[in-house]
VMD Tcl script that draws the C-alpha trace (Angstrom):
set ca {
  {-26.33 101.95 101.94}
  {-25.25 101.68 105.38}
  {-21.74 103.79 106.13}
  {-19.15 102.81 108.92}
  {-19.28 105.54 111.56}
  {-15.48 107.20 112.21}
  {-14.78 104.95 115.18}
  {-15.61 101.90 112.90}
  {-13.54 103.72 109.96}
  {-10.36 103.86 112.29}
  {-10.96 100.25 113.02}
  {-11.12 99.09 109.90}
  {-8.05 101.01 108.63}
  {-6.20 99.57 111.41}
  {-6.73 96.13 110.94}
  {-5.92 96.80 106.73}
  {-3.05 99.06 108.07}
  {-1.71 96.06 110.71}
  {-1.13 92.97 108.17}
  {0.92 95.66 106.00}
  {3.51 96.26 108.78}
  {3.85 93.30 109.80}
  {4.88 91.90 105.94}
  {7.20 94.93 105.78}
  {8.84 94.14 109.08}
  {8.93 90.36 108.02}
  {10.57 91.62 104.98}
  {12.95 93.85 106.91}
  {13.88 91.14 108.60}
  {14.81 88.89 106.13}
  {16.71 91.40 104.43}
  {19.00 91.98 107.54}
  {19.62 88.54 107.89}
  {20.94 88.02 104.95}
  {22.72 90.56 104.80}
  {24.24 88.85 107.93}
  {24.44 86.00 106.48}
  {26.14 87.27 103.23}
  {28.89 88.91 105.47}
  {29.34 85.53 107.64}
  {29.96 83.75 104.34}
  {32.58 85.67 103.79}
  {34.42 85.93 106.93}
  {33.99 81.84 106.78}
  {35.94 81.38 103.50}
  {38.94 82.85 104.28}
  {39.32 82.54 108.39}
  {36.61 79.16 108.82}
  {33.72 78.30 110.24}
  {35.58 78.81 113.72}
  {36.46 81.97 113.07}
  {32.88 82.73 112.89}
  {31.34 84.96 115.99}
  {28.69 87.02 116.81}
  {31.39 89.71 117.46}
  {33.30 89.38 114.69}
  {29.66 89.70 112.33}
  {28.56 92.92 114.80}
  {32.31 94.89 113.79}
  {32.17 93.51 109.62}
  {28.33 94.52 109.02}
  {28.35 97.60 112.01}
  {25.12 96.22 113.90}
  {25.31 95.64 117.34}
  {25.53 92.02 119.07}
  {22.11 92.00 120.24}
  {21.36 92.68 116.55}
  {23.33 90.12 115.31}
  {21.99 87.81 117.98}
  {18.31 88.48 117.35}
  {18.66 86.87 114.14}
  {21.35 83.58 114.66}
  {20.40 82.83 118.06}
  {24.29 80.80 119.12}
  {27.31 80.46 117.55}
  {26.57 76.94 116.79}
  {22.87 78.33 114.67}
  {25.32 80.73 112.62}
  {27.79 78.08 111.40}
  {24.97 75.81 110.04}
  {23.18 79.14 108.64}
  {26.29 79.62 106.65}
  {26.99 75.92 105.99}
  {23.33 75.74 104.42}
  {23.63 78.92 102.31}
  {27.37 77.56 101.03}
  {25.73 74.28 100.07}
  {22.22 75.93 98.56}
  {24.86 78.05 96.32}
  {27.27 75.21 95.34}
  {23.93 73.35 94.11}
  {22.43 76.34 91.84}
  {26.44 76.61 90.43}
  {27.44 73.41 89.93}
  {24.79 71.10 90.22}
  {21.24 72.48 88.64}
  {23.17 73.76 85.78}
  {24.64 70.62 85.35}
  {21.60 68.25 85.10}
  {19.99 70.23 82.07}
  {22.72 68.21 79.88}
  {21.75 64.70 78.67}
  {22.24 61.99 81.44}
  {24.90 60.21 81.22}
  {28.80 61.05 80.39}
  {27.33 64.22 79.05}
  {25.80 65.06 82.48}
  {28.98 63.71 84.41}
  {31.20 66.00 82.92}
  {29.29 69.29 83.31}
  {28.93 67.98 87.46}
  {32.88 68.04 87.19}
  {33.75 70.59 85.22}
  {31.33 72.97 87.14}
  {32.91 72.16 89.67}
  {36.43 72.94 88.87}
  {34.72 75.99 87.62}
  {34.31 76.91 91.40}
  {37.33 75.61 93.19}
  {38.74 77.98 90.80}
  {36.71 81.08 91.95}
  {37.43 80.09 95.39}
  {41.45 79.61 95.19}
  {41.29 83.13 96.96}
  {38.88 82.95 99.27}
  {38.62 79.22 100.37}
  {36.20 76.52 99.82}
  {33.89 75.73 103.44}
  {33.59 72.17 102.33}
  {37.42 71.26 102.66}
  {37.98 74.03 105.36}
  {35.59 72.34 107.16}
  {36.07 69.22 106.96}
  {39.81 70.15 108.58}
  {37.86 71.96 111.40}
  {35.84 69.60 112.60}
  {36.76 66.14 111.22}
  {37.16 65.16 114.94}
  {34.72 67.00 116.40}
  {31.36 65.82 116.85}
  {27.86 67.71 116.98}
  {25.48 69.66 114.75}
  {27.68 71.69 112.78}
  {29.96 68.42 111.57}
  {26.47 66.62 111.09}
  {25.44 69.41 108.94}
  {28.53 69.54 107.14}
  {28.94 66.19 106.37}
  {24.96 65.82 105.67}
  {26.14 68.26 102.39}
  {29.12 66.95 101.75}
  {27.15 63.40 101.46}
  {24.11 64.48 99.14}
  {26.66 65.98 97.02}
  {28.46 62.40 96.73}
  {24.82 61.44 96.19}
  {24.42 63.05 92.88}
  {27.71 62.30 92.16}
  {26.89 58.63 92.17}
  {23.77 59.00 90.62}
  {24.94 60.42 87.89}
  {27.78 57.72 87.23}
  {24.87 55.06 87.40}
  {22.95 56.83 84.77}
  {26.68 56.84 83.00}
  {26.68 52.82 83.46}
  {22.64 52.66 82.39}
  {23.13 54.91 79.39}
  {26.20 52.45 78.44}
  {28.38 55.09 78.24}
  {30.66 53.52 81.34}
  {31.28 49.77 81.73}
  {28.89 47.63 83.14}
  {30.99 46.30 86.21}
  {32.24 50.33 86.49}
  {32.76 50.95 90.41}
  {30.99 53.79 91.09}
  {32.30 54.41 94.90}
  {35.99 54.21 93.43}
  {35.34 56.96 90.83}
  {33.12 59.18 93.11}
  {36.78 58.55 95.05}
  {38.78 59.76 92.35}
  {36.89 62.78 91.34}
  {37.17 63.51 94.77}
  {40.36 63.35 95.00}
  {41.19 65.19 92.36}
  {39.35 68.52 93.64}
  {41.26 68.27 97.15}
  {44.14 67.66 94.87}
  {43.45 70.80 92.77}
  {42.44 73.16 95.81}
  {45.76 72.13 97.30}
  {47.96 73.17 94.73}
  {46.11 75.94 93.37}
  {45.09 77.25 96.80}
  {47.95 76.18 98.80}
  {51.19 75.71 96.74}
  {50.00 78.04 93.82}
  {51.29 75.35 91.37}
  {50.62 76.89 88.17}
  {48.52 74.11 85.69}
  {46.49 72.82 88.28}
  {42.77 73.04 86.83}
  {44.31 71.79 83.33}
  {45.83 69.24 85.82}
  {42.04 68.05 87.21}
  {40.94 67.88 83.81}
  {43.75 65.34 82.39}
  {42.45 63.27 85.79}
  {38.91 63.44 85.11}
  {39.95 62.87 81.41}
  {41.98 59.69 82.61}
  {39.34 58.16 84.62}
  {36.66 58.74 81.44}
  {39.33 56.62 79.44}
  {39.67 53.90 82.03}
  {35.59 53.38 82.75}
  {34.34 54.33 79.45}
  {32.78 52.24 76.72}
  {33.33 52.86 72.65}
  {30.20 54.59 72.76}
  {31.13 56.83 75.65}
  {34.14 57.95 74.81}
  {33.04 58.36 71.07}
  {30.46 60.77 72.37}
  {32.64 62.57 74.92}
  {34.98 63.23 71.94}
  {32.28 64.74 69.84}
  {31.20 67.61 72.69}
  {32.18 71.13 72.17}
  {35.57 71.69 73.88}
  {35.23 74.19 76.75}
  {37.09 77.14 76.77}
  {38.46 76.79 80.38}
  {41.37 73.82 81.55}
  {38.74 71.54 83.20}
  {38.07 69.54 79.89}
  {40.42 68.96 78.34}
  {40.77 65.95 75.85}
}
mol new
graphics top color blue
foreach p $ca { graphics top sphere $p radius 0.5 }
foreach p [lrange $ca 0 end-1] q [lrange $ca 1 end] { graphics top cylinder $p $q radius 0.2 }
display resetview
């Protein structure tokens, strides 16, 4: 049996040694970022996307700038960083939970009450969607494309869901689907306002009478016979 001579032994060991470090450093790496990123989410719900800033990250997580840099390259790279996280979040909370119930009404609900579920959570820290959308409504580039890209596959699912509503026949036929993506809408900028902003106690039992309305006004016998049979929730989103 032929045996590797020390040189060759070093070698080797090197090359096993080199793949290892680099996977830990990788991994390092990724850790710090998110760690970044975690502490830029923050900072963005309650003081905005424009209050983001490499400085501001350096002084809240105690790295340096060049540290901070070395990982969000611009200002303009952190803001969609944190806009992507937000969104990748908002999807695990509200929406994959949501599509394990039956399509249809059933499914519908869960997308809105979930959702109420986290405007409420976020009454003292700020949602980045609305915030946002304030910021940079009139401002044109990347980080409104990106926000708006979320904002618009969230109104995606939205919509698909009310179709499968209409296809199960739980809502009407000639139900317009852009007018009650509208309204649901609506009602979560209503709810963030006056829970957020005017601290109007009865706001989330507030959405819930709204989303309950709109259920009344689209549904079908069948629909609303099946909405009345779910379990009632123990928060004020669904309220019948």
């Amino acid at each position: 049996m032929s045996r590797l001579s020390t040189p060759a032994k070093n070698a080797a060991s090197l090359r096993a040694a080199k793949p290892v470090r680099v996977l830990r450093s990788l991994q390092k790496g990724q850790q710090t970022r998110a760690a970044i990123l975690e502490a830029a989410l923050g900072l963005a719900s309650h003081m905005g996307l424009e209050g983001l800033s490499i400085g501001a990250l350096a002084d809240v997580t105690g790295m340096s700038k060049s540290g901070v840099f070395a990982h969000f390259g611009s200002r303009e790279e952190l803001q969609i960083a944190v806009i992507t996280e937000y969104h990748a979040r908002f999807e695990d909370e509200v929406f994959f939970t949501a599509i394990r119930e039956p399509r249809g009404l059933p499914r519908l609900r869960a997308m809105f009450e979930r959702w109420v579920r986290r405007v409420s959570v976020e009454v003292d820290s700020g949602c980045i969607y609305i915030s946002g959308a304030v910021e940079f409504d009139d401002r044109p580039g990347p980080v409104r494309d990106a926000l708006a890209g979320m904002v618009m596959a969230w109104h995606a699912a939205l919509r698909k869901a009310i179709l499968l509503s209409v296809q199960e026949g739980h809502l009407q036929p000639d139900a317009d689907v852009e007018q009650i993506v509208f309204e649901l809408h609506g009602l979560i900028l209503s709810l963030h306002h006056d829970a957020r902003f005017m601290r109007i106690p009865g706001a989330l039992e507030r959405a819930g009478t709204g989303f309950d309305r709109a259920i009344q006004f689209y549904g079908t016998p069948a629909g609303l016979a099946l909405d009345r049979a779910r379990p009632v929730p123990t928060n004020g989103a669904g309220r019948r």
